[in-house]
matplotlib code that plots the C-alpha trace (Angstrom):
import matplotlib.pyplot as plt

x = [-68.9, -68.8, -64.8, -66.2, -64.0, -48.3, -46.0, -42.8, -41.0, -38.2, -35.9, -32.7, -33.7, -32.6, -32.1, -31.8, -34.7, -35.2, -37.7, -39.8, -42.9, -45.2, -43.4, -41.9, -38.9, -35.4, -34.4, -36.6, -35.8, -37.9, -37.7, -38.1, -41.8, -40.9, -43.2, -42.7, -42.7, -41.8, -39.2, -39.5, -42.1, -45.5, -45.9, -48.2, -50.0, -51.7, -51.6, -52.8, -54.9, -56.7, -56.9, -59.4, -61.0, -62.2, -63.2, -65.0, -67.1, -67.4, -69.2, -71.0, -72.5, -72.7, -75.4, -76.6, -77.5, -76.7, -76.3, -79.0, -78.8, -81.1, -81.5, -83.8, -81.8, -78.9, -81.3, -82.3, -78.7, -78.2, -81.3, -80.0, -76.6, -77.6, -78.0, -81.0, -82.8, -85.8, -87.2, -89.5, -86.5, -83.9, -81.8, -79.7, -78.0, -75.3, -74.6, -70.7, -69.3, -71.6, -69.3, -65.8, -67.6, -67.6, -64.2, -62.4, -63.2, -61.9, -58.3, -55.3, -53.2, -54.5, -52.7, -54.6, -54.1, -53.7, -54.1, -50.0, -49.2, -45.8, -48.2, -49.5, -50.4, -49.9, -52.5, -51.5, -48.5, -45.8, -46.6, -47.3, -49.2, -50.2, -52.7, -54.4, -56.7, -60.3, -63.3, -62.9, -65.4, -63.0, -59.5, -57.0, -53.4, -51.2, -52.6, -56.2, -58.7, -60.5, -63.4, -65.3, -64.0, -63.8, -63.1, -59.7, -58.7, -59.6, -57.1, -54.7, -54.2, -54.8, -51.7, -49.8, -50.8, -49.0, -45.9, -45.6, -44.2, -44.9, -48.3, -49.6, -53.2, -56.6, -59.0, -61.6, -62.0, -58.9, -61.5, -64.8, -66.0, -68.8, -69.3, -70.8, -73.8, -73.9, -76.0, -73.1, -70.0, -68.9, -68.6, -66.7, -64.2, -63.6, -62.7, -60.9, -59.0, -58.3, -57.0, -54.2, -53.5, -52.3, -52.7, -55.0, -58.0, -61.1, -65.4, -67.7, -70.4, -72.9, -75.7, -75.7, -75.9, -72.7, -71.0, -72.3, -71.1, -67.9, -67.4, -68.0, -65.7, -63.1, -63.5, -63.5, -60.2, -58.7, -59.5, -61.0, -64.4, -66.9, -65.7, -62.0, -62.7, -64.2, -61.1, -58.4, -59.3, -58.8, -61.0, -61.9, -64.2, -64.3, -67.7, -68.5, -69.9, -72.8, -71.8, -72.9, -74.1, -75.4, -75.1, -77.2, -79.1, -76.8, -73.4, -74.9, -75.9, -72.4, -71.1, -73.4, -72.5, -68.4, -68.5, -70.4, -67.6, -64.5, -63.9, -61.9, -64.8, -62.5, -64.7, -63.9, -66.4, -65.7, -66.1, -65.0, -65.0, -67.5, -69.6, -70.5, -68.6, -67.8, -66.0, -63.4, -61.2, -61.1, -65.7, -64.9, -62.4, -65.0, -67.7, -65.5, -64.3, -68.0, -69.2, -66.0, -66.7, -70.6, -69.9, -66.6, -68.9, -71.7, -69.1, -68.4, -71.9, -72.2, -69.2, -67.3, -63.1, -64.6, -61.5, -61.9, -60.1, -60.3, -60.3, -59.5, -60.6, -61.2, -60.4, -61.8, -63.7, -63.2, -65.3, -64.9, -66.4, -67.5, -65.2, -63.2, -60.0, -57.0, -53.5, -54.1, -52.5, -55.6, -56.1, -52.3, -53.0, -56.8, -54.6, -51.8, -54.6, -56.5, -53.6, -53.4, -57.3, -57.1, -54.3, -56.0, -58.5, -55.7, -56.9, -55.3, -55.5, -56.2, -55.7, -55.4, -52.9, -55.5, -55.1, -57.3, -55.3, -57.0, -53.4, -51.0, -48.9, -46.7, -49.8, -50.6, -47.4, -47.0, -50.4, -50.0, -46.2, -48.4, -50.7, -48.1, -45.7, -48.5, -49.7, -45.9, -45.9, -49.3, -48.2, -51.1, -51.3, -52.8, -52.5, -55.6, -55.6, -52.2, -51.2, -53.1, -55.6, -56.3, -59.3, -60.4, -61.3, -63.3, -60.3, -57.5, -54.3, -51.9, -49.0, -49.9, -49.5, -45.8, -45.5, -46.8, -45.0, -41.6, -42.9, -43.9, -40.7, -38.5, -40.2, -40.2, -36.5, -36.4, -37.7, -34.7, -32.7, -28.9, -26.1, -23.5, -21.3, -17.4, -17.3, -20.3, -18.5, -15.6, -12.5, -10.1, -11.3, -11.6, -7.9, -7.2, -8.1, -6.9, -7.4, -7.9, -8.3, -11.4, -13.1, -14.3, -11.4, -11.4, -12.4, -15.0, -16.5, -16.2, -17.4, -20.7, -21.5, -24.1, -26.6, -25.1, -27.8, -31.1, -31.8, -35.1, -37.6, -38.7, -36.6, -33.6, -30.7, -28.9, -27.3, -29.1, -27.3, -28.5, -31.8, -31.9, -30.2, -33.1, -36.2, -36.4, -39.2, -40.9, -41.5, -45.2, -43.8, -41.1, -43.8, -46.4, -43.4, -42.8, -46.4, -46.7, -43.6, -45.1, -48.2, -46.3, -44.0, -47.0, -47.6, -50.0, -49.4, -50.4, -53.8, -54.8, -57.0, -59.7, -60.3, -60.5, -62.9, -65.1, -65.3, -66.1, -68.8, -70.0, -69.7, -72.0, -74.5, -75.3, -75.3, -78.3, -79.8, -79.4, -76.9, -78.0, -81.0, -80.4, -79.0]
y = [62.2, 58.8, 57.2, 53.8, 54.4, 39.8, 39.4, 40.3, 41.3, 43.2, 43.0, 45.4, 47.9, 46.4, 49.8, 48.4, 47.4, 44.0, 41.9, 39.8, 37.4, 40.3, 43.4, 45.9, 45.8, 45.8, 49.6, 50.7, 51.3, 51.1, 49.7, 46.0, 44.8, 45.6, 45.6, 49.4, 50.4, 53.3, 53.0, 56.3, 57.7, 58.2, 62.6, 64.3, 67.8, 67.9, 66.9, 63.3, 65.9, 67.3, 63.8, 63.1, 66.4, 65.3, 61.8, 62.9, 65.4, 62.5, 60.4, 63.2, 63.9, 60.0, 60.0, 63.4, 64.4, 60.5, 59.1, 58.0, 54.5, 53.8, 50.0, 48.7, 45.3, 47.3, 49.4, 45.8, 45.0, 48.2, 47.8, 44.6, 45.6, 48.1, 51.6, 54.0, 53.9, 56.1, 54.0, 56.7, 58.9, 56.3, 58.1, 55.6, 57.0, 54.8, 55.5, 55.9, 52.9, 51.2, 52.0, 51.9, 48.4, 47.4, 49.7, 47.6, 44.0, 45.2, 43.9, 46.3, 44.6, 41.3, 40.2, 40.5, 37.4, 38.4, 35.7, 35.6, 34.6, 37.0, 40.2, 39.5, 42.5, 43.3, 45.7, 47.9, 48.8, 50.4, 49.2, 51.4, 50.1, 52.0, 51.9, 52.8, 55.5, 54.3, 55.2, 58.9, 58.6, 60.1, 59.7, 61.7, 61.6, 63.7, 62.1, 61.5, 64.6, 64.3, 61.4, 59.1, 56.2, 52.9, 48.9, 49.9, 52.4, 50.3, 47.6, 49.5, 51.2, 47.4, 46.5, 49.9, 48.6, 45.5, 46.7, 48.9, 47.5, 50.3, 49.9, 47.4, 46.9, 47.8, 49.8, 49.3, 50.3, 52.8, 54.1, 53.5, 51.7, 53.8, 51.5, 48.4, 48.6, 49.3, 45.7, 43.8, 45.7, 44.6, 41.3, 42.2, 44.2, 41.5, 39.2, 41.9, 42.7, 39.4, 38.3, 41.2, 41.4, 39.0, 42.0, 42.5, 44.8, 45.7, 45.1, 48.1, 48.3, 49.1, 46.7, 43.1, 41.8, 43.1, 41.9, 38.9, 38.3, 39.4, 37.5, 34.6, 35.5, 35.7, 32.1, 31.2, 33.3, 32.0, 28.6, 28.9, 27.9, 30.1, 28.9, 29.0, 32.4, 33.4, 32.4, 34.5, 38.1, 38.5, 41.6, 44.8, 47.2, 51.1, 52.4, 56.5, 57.8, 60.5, 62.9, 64.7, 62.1, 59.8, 55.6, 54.8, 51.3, 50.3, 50.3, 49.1, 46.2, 45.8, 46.5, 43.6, 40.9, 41.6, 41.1, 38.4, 37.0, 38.6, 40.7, 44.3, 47.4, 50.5, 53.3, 56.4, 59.5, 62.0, 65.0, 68.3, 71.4, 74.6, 72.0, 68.6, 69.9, 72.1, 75.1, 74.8, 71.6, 70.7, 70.3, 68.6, 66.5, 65.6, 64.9, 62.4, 60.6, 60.2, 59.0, 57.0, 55.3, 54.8, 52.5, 50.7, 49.9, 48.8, 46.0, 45.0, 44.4, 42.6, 40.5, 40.9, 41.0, 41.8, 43.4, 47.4, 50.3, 53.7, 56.1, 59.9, 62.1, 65.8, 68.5, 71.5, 73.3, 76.7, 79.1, 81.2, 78.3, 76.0, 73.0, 70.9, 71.6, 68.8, 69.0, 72.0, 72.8, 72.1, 68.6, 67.4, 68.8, 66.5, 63.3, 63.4, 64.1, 60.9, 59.0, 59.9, 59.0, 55.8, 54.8, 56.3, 53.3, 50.3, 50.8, 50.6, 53.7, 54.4, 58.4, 59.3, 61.1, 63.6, 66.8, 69.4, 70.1, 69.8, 68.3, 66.4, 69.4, 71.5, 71.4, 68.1, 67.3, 69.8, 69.1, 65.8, 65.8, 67.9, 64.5, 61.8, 63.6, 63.7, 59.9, 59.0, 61.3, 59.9, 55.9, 56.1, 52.0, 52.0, 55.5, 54.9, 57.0, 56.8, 57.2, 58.8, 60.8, 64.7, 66.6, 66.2, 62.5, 63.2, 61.9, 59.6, 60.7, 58.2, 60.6, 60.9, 57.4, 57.4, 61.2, 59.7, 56.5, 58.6, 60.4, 57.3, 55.4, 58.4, 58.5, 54.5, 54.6, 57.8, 55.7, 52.8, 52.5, 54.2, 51.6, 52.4, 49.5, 49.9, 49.7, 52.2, 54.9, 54.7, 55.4, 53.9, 55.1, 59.0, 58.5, 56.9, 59.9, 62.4, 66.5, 67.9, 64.4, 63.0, 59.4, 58.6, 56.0, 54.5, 51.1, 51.6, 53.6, 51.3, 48.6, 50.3, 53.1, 51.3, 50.8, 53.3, 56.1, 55.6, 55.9, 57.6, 56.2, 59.6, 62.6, 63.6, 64.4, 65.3, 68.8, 71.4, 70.5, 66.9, 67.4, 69.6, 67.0, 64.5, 66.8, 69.2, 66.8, 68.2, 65.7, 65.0, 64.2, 62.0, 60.4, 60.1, 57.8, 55.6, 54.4, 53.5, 51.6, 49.7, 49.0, 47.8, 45.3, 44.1, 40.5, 39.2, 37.2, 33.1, 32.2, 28.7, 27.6, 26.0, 28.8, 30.9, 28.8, 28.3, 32.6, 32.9, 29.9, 32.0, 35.6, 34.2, 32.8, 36.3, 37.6, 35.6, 36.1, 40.2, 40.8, 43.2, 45.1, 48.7, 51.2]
z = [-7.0, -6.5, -6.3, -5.7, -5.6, 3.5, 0.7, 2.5, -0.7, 1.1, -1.8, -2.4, -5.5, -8.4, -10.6, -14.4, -16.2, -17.2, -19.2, -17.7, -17.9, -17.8, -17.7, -20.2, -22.3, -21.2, -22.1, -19.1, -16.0, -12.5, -9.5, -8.9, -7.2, -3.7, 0.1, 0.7, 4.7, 6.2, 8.5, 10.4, 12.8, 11.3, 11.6, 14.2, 12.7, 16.0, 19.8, 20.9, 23.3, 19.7, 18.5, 21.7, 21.3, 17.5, 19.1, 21.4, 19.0, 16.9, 19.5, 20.1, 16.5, 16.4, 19.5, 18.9, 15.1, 14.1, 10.7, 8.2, 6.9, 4.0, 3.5, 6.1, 6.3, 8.1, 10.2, 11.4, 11.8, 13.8, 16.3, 17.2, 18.1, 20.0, 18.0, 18.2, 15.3, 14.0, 10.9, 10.1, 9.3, 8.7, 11.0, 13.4, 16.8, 18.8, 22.5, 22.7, 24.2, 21.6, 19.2, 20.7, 21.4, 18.0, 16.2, 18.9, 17.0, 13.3, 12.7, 12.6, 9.9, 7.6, 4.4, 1.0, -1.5, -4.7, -8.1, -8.0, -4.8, -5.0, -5.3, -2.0, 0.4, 3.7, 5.1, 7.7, 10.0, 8.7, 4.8, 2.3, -0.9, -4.4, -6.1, -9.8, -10.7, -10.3, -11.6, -14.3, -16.9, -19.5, -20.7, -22.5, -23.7, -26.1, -28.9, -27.5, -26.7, -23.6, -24.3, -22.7, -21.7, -23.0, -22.8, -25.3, -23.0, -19.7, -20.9, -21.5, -18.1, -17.0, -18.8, -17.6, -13.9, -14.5, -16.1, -13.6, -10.3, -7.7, -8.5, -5.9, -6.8, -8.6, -7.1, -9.6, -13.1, -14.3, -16.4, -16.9, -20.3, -20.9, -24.4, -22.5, -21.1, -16.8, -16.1, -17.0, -17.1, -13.8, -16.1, -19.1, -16.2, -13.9, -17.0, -18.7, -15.0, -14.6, -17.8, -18.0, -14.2, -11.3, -8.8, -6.7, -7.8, -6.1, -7.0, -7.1, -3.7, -6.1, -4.5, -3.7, -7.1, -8.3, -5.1, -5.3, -9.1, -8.0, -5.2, -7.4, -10.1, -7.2, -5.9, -10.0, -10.3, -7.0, -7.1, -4.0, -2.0, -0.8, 2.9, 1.6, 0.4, 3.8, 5.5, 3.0, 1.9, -1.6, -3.0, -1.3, -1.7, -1.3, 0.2, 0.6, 3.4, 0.7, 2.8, 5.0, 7.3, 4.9, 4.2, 0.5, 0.0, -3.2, -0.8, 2.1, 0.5, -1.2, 2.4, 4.1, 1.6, 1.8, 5.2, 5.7, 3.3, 5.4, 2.5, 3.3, 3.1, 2.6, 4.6, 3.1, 3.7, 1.0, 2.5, 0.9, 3.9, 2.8, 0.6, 1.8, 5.6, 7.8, 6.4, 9.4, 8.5, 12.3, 11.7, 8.3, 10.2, 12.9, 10.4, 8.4, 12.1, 12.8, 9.1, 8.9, 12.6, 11.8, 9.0, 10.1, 13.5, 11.1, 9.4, 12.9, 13.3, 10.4, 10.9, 14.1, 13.1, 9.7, 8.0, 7.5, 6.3, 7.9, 4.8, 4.9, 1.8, 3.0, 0.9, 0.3, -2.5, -4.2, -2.6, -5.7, -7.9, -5.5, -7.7, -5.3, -5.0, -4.4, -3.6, -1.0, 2.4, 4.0, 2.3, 3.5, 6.8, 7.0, 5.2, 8.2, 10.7, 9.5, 9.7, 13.4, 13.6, 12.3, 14.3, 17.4, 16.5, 15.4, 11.6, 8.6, 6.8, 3.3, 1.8, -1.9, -4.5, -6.3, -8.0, -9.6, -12.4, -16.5, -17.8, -16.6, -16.5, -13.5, -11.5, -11.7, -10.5, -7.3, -6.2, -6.2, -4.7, -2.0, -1.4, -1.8, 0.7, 3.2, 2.6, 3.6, 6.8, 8.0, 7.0, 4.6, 4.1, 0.8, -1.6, -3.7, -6.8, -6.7, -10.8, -13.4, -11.6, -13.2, -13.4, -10.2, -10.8, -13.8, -16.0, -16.5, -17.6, -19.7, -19.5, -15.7, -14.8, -15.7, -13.9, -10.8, -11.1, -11.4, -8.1, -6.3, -7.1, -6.1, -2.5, -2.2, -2.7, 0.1, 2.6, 1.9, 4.8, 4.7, 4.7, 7.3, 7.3, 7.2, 3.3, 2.6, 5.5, 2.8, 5.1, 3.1, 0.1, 1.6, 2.5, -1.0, -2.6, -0.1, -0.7, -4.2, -5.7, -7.5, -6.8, -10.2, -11.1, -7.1, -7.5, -4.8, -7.3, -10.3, -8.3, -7.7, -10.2, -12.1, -8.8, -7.0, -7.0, -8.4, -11.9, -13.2, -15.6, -17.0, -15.8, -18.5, -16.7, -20.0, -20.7, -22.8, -25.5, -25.6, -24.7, -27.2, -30.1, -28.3, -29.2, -26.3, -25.0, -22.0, -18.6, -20.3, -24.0, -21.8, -20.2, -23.6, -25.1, -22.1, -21.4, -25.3, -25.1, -22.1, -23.7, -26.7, -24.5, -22.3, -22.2, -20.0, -17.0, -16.7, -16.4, -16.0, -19.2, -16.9, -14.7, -17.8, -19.5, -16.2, -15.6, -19.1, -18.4, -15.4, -17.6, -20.4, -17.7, -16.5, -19.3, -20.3, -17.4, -18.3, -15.7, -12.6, -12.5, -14.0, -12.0]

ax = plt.figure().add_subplot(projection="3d")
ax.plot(x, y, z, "-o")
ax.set_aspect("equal")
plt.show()
């Protein structure tokens, strides 16, 4: 499977929807654009004593079994830092301190600059950031049977992920348009992603070509210099370890040519215990420290204070069916451990919100409450896949988008501090009222009612009775009208006419030149 896949905006939640430049009409509520942190202690599932003993069996199966690189540019980039390396079998080896050397030079927080200065990012601490779905070739709705993907479809997740302020940023395409061509869709996206968005969103590591384009388009986008660009991080990447113990040409050249430009690499091996692991999640765990290390060391090597992203996905598989599985015990238990891991190295950390449901039904939902819960116990920094995800990754759910959104707004609002000044501990009003009394007519309540509590976007807290005058609509039907409301009220955010005109310039240039060369 393949995924590749500071604004300090600490505002107080603003509960009633409100229309704005780019966002959706006024009868619908969410949560205003807000820097999400996590206030309380990040979880420990094991003892900082464990957390040595998979280390060390990390460095271990670094200088011992190793990890095969397959471009020869970054087995030349290896040798000369310092690592082993067998070019007959690709396979490269690095003494210990060799790379604790290197993890030690990658930055524990950086801020990410997105087109609209106010959707800045900061990566790291105690900040938590969401982002799209990325990468399903199919999509589905209600009203649209499981298909493959398209350009229609991409834009209109594009325009959900700006309408939608817990989503943060774009980690690639929500869906793949399988109806353009694969040489130059990394074009039509990034003018597509950067007409409808001002968020930040993310370039494929499919080879150096693509990066290359893209890091183009983002000085075009930005305004910026190739040197200006160096100097302020403004696209990421995600790069997958092909487990087990395995580094391909296409992202390692991606991964060269981001950091040279000081571009974030996300490192995330994808390993899935009794398939592409270990069976025992403490092995899977071990082999995704040591894959995970191996290339975050390599970055450093490529650019020292290069900024990277230590990224967690173990799960397991079925071992009836040999499908993955998401949302399990076993898959919280590796995304807290991982947070511990990367902060055992001063990373930023990066985990997912995935399920293995068909639908975005009751499944859906518990398996990926299971995920998101365990992101926010490990301060996950960035929660990729974080709305619209089903199917294992195979497909993007419209419906699921506003189900997760509902989910990630209700723990974003969990994490908000609790107001203990003299007017919230109510005294006055408690003696007001005194026993058997009611404090719906206190003017401490009338004062505050309307932002008192916070106020769904998609749950119906009405009686059966009308629910039932409203349709009996299930959660999912719920959730099927909102996201075609938001598409409806979309309207796009600025874009300076001669930075459009000059990507479109740049667009049509590759184009004639045929784009990259076929995958």
């Amino acid at each position: 499977m393949r995924e590749n896949t500071s604004g300090e905006l600490d505002h107080k939640p603003r509960r009633r929807g409100r229309k704005t430049a780019s966002g959706p009409a006024s009868g619908f509520r969410q949560l205003p654009w807000q820097t999400i942190r996590n206030p309380f202690p990040p979880f420990k599932f094991i003892s900082d004593d464990q957390v040595e003993d998979i280390h060390h069996a990390s460095l271990k199966v670094l200088e011992n079994t190793g990890i095969n690189f397959l471009l020869p540019e970054a087995r030349e980039i290896l040798r000369q830092a310092g690592a082993d390396v067998d070019e007959a079998t690709t396979r490269v080896r690095f003494p210990p301190g060799l790379i604790e050397q290197y993890l030690a030079m990658a930055p524990a927080e950086f801020t990410m600059h997105a087109r609209n200065k106010d959707h800045n990012l900061m990566i790291g601490g105690n900040v938590i950031n969401v982002a799209m779905v990325a990468s399903p070739p199919h999509v589905s709705a209600l009203d649209i049977p499981r298909r493959a993907g398209t350009f229609d479809d991409f834009c209109d997740f594009l325009k959900l992920a700006q309408s939608l302020n817990i989503i943060h940023l774009i980690p690639g395409y929500p869906v793949e348009p399988t109806d353009i061509p694969p040489r130059v869709r990394h074009l039509d996206t990034f003018q597509g992603t950067t007409r409808l968005t001002d968020k930040l969103f993310m370039i494929y590591a499919l080879g150096g070509e693509r990066i290359r384009d893209g890091l183009k388009m983002t000085q075009i986008s930005h305004g910026l210099s190739a040197d200006q660009l160096r100097n302020q991080p403004c696209v990421f990447t995600i790069v997958n370890a092909n487990s087990p113990l395995q580094y391909d040409q296409s992202m390692l050249e991606g991964t060269i040519e981001m950091a040279r430009f000081n571009q974030p690499v996300i490192i995330t091996p994808f390993t899935l215990a009794g398939a592409m692991a270990p069976i025992t999640l403490a092995g899977a765990l071990v082999q995704q420290n040591a894959e995970a290390l191996a290339g975050i060391g390599f970055i450093q090597m490529v650019n020292p204070g290069a900024p990277a992203i230590y990224g967690g996905f173990t799960s397991n598989v079925d071992m009836k069916t040999g499908s993955p599985a998401f949302g399990t015990p076993e898959q919280a238990k590796a995304t807290i451990i991982g947070g511990q891991l990367a902060r055992y190295y001063k990373l930023p950390y990066r985990a997912s919100n995935v399920n293995a449901s068909n639908a975005p039904d009751a499944q859906a939902a518990y398996e990926s409450q299971m995920n998101i819960w365990s992101c926010i116990l490990a301060h996950c920094n960035t929660i990729i896949h974080g709305a619209g995800w089903i199917e294992g990754g195979l497909c993007a759910s419209f419906e699921k988008v506003i189900i997760d959104a509902e989910m990630l707004q209700m723990m974003a609002e969990f994490l908000q501090p609790l107001d203990t000044d003299p007017e919230a501990l109510a005294i006055d009003v408690i003696d007001e009222v005194g026993p058997g009394g009611h404090f719906f007519g206190t003017q401490h309540t009338l004062d505050r009612y309307e932002n008192a509590f916070y106020a769904p976007m998609l749950s119906d807290w009405n009686n059966f009775e009308n629910w039932t005058d409203k349709g009996s609509q299930d959660a999912t039907q719920r959730a099927h009208h909102i996201y075609k409301e938001l598409i409806n009220d979309y309207q796009a955010p600025p874009l300076d006419q001669a930075i459009d005109e000059e990507l479109d310039a740049f667009i049509k240039h590759r184009k004639e030149q045929g784009g990259v060369a076929q995958d």
